[in-house]
BAPAKOL-880100 format. One record per residue (C-alpha): residue number from 1; x, y, z. Coordinates in Angstrom, 3 decimals. Layout:
<resi=NUM&c1=X&c2=Y&c3=Z>
...
***
This chain:
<resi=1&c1=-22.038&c2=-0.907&c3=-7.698>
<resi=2&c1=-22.121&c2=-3.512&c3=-10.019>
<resi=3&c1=-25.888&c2=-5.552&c3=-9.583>
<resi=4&c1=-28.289&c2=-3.430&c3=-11.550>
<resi=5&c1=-31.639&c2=-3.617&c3=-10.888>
<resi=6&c1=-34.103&c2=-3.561&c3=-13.550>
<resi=7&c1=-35.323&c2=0.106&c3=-13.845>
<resi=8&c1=-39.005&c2=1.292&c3=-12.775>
<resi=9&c1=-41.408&c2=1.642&c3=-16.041>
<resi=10&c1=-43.846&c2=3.942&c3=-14.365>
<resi=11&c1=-42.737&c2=7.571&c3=-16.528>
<resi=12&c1=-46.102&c2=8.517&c3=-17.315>
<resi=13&c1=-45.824&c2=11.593&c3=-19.614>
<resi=14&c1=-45.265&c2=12.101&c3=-22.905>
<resi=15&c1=-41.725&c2=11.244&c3=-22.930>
<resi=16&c1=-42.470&c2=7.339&c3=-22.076>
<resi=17&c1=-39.638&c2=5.694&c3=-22.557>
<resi=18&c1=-37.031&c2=7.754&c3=-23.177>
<resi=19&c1=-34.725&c2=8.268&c3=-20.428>
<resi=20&c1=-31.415&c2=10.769&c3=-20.194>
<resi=21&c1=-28.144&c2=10.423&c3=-19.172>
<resi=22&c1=-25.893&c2=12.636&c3=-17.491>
<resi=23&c1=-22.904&c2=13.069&c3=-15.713>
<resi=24&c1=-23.078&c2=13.886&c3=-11.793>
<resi=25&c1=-20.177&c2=14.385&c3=-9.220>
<resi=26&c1=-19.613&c2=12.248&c3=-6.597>
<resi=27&c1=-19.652&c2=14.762&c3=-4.171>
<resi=28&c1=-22.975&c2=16.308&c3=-5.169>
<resi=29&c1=-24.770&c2=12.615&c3=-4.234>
<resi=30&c1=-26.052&c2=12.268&c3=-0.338>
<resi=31&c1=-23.254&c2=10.784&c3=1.693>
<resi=32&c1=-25.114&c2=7.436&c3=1.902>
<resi=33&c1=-24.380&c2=6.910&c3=-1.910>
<resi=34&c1=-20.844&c2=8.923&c3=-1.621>
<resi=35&c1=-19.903&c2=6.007&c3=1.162>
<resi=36&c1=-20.302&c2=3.242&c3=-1.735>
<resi=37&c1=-18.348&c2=5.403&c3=-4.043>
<resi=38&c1=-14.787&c2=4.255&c3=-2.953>
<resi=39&c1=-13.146&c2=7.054&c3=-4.397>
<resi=40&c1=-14.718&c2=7.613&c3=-7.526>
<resi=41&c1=-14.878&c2=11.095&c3=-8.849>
<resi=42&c1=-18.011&c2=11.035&c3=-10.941>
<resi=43&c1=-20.924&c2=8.648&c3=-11.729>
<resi=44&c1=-23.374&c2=8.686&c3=-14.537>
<resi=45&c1=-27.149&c2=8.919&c3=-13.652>
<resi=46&c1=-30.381&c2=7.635&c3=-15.315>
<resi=47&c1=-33.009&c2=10.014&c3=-15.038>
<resi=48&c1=-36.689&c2=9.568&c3=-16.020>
<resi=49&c1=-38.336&c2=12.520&c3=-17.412>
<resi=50&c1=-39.792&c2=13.701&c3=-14.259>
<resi=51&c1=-36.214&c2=14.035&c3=-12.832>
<resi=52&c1=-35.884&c2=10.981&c3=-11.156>
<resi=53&c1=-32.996&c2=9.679&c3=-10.635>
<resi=54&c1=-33.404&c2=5.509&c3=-11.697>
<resi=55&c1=-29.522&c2=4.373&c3=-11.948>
<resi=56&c1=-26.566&c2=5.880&c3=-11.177>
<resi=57&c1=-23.482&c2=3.569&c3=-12.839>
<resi=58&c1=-19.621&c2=3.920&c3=-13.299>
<resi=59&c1=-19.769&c2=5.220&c3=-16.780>
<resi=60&c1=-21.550&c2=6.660&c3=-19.618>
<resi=61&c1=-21.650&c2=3.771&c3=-21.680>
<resi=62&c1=-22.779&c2=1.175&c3=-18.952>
<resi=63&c1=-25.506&c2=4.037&c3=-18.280>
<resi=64&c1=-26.414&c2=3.242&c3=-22.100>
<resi=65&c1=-26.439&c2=-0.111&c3=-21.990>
<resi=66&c1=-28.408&c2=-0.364&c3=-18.613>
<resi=67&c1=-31.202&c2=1.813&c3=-20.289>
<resi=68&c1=-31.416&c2=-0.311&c3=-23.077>
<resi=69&c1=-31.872&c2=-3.509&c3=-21.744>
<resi=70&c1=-34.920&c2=-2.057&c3=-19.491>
<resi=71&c1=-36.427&c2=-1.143&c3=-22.804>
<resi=72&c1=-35.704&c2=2.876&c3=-22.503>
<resi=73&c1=-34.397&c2=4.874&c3=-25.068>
<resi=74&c1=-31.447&c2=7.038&c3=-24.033>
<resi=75&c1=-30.496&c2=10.275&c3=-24.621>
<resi=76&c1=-27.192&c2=12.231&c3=-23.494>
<resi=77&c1=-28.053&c2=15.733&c3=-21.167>
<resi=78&c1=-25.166&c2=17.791&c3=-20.672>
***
């Protein structure tokens, strides 16, 4: 889990741009993305405002930093 793909653009609401970050347990995720976990007890995701999930990373700043540099703003969802 460390190449990060350049998130998708394509929100197409009112909220353009602006993206939110939370934190999500590792065993909530589909054991596909568990499997790549190695142990890890929680992620943090990217979500568009439709709910997508675009990025899940190791930690909350990283989840930041990722949504920055695809030109999102981010904002923490508890």
């Amino acid at each position: 889990m460390t190449d990060f793909p350049s998130l998708p653009d394509d929100t197409n609401d009112a909220n353009k741009g602006i993206v939110y970050v939370r934190e999500v347990k590792t065993a909530d995720l589909p054991e596909s993305i568990r499997a790549q976990t190695a142990g890890v007890d929680h992620l943090y995701a990217i979500h568009a405002s439709t709910g997508e999930v675009l990025a899940l990373v190791p930690d909350r700043a990283q989840a930041f930093v990722v949504a920055r540099q695809n030109e999102f703003s981010p904002v923490s969802v508890h």
